[in-house]
C-alpha positions as CSV (number, residue, x, y, z in Angstrom):
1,X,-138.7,-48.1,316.7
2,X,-137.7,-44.7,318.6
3,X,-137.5,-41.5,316.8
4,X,-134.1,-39.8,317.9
5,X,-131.9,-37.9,315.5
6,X,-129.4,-38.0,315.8
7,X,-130.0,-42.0,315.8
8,X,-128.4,-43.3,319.0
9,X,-125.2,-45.3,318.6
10,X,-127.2,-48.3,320.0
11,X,-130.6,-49.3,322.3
12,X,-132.0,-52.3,323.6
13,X,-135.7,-53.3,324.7
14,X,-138.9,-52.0,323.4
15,X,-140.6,-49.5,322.6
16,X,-144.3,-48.7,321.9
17,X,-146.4,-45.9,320.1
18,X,-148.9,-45.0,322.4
19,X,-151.3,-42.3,323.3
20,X,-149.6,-42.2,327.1
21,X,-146.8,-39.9,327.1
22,X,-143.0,-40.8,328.4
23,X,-144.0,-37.6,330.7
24,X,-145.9,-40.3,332.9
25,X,-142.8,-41.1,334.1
26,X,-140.6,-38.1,334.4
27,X,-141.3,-34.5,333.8
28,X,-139.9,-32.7,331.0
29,X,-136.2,-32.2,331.1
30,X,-134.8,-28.8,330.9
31,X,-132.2,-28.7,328.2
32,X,-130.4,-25.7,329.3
33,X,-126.6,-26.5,329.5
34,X,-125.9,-28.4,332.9
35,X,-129.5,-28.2,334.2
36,X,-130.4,-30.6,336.7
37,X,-134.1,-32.1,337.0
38,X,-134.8,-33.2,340.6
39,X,-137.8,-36.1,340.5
40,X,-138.5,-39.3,342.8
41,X,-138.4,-41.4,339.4
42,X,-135.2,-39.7,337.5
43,X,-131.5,-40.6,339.0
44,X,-128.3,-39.3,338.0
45,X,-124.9,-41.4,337.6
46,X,-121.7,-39.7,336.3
47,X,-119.9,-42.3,334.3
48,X,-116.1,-41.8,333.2
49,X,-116.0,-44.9,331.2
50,X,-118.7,-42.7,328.4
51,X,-116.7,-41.5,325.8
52,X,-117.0,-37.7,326.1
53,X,-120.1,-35.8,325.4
54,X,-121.7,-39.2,326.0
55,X,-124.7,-40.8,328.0
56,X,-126.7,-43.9,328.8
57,X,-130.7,-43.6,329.5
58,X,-131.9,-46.7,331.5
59,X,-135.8,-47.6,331.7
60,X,-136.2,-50.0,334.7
61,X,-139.0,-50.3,337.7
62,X,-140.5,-47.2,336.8
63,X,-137.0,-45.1,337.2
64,X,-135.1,-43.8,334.5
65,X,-131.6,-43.6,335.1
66,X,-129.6,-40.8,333.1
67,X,-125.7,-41.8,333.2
68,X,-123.5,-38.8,331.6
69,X,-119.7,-38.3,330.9
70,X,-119.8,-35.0,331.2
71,X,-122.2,-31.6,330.9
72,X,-122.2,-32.2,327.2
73,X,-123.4,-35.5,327.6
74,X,-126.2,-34.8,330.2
75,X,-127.5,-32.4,328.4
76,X,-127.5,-34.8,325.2
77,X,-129.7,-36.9,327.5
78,X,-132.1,-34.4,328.2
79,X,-132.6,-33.5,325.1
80,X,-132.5,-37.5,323.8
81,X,-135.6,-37.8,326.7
82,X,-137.3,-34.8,325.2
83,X,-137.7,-36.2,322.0
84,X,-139.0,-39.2,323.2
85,X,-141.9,-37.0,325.2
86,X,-142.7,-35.2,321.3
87,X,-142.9,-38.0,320.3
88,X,-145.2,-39.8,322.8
89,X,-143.3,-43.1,323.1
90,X,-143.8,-44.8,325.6
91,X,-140.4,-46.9,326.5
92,X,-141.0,-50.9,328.5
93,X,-139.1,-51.7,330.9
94,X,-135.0,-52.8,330.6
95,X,-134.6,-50.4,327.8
96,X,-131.4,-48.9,327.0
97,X,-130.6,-46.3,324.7
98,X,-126.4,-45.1,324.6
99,X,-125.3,-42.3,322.7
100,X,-122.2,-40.4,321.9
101,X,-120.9,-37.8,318.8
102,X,-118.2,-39.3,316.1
103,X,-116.4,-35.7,316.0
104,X,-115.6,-33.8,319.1
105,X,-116.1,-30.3,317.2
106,X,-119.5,-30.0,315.2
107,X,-119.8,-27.0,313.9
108,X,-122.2,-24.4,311.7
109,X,-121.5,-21.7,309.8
110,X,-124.0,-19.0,309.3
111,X,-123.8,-15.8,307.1
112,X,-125.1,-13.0,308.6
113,X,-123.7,-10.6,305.2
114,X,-126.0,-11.6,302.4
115,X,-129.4,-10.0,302.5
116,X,-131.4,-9.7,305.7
117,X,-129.2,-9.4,308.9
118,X,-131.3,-11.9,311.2
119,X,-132.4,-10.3,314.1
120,X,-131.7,-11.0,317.9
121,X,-134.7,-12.8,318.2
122,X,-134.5,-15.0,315.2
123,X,-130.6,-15.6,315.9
124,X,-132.0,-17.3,319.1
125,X,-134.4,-19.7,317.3
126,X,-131.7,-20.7,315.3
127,X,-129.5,-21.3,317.8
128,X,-132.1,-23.9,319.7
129,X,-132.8,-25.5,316.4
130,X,-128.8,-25.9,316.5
131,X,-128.3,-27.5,319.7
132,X,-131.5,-29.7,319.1
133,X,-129.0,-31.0,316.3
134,X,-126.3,-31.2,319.0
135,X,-123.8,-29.1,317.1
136,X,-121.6,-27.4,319.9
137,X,-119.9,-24.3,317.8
138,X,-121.4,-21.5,316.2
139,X,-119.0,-19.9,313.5
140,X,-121.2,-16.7,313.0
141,X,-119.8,-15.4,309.8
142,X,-119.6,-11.1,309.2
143,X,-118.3,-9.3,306.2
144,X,-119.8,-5.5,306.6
145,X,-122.2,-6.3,309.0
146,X,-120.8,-5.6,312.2
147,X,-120.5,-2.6,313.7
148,X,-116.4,-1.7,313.9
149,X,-116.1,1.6,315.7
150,X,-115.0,4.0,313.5
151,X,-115.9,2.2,310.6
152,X,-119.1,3.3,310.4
153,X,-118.8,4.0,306.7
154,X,-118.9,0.5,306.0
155,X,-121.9,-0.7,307.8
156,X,-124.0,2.1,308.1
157,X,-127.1,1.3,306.1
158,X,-126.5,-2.6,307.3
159,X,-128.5,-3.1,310.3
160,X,-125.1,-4.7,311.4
161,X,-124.4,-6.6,314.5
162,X,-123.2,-4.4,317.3
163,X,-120.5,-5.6,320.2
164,X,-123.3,-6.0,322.5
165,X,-125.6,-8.0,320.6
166,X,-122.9,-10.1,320.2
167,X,-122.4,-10.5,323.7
168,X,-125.5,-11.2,324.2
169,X,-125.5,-14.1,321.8
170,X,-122.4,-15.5,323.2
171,X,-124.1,-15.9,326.5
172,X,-127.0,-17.6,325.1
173,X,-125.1,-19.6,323.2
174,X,-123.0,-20.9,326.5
175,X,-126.4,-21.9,328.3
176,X,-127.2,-24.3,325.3
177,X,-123.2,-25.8,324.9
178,X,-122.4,-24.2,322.3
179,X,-119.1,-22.3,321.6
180,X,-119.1,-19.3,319.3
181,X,-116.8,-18.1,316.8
182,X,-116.3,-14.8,315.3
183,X,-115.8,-15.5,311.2
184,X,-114.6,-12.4,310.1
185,X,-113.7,-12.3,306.4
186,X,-110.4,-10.4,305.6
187,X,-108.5,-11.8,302.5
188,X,-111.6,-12.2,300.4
189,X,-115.1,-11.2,300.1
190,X,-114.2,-7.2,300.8
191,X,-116.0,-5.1,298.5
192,X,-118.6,-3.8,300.9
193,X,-114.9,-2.2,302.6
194,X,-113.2,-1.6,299.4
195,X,-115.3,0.0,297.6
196,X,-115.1,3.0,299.9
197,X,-112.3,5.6,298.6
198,X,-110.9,5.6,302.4
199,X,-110.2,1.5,302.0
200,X,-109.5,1.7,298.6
201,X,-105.7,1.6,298.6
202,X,-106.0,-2.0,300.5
203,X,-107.2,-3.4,297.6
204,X,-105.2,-6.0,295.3
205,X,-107.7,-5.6,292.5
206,X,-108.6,-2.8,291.7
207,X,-109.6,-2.8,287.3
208,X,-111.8,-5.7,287.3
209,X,-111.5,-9.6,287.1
210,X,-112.9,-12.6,286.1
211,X,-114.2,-15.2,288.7
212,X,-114.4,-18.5,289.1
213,X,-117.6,-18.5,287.1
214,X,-116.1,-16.3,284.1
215,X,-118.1,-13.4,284.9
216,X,-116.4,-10.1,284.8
217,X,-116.6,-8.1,288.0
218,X,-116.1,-4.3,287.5
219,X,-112.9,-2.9,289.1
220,X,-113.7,-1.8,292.7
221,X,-113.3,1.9,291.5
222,X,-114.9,1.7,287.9
């Protein structure tokens, strides 16, 4: 049995547990989005017939052969290979392992506006744990914690996101596939704005409610 989440959509042959890595045969892959890997025992085989975001691994002669639909796909691959070097599987010969996603879109949502604002650094980790799960969007969810200019009222004692860390994730986040999405809150979830007399007047609710819980909420002004 191989260990590849997410399972493949199907694989043929064997494979083995042994102490011998699949590195034997090919070095590690690089998983950064489109990366080639140039090695005597590795080939390369575009295939348009893969549904998108697809690929095909084939073990044979001492070659692995990586077929891909597109740079989606190949980098699936790579990372499909790298799981089996972790894992120290060692694949016989004539095995086959296919592969392609069920939705076209996978996508995460992370709140950045409830306690700790992650940091650069740790926004990064999650986003290679992410594309290790082969989602491909990145909905990076703000309420107060991201630096508006002139709005500084609002996020000042926030540690909030700034337009530059933001590029900066963006970038990462192209070099592993993945798309990402400003979520910026705007009907709902307000009070870190609202409760500022300068914001005030936007408010709808201003004496207090119940929510969906029962629990009275003070009025934004009490």
């Amino acid at each position: 049995m191989i260990n590849i989440f997410p399972a493949p959509k199907r694989y043929i042959g064997g494979f083995a547990k042994k102490s011998v890595s699949v590195s034997a045969l090919v070095e590690r892959c690089p998983v950064s989005f489109g990366a080639r890997l140039l090695h005597p025992s590795l080939l390369y085989r575009h295939d348009a017939t893969l549904p998108d975001q697809g690929f095909r691994l084939r073990f044979r002669q001492s070659m692995l052969t990586v077929e891909y639909s597109d740079l989606h796909g190949l980098r699936y691959a790579h990372l499909a290979i790298n799981q089996l070097i972790d894992d120290a599987s060692v694949v016989r010969e004539d095995a086959v392992i296919e592969d392609h996603p069920d939705f076209p879109v996978r996508s995460v949502l992370l709140d950045i506006s409830r306690d700790r604002v992650p940091t650069i650094a740790t926004l990064k980790r999650l986003i290679d744990y992410f594309s290790s799960l082969r989602f491909n969007q990145l909905q990076l969810y703000t309420e107060h914690t991201f630096a508006y200019v002139n709005h500084e009222t609002v996020w000042r004692d926030y540690s909030p996101m700034t337009a530059e860390d933001i590029r900066e994730i963006d970038a990462y986040c192209c070099q592993l596939g993945i798309e990402l999405v400003a979520n910026q809150a705007c009907f709902g979830h307000m009070e870190k704005w609202l409760c500022h007399p300068e914001y005030a007047h936007l408010a709808e609710q201003t004496e207090g409610f119940r929510d969906q819980r029962g629990d009275f909420r003070a009025g934004l002004l009490a």
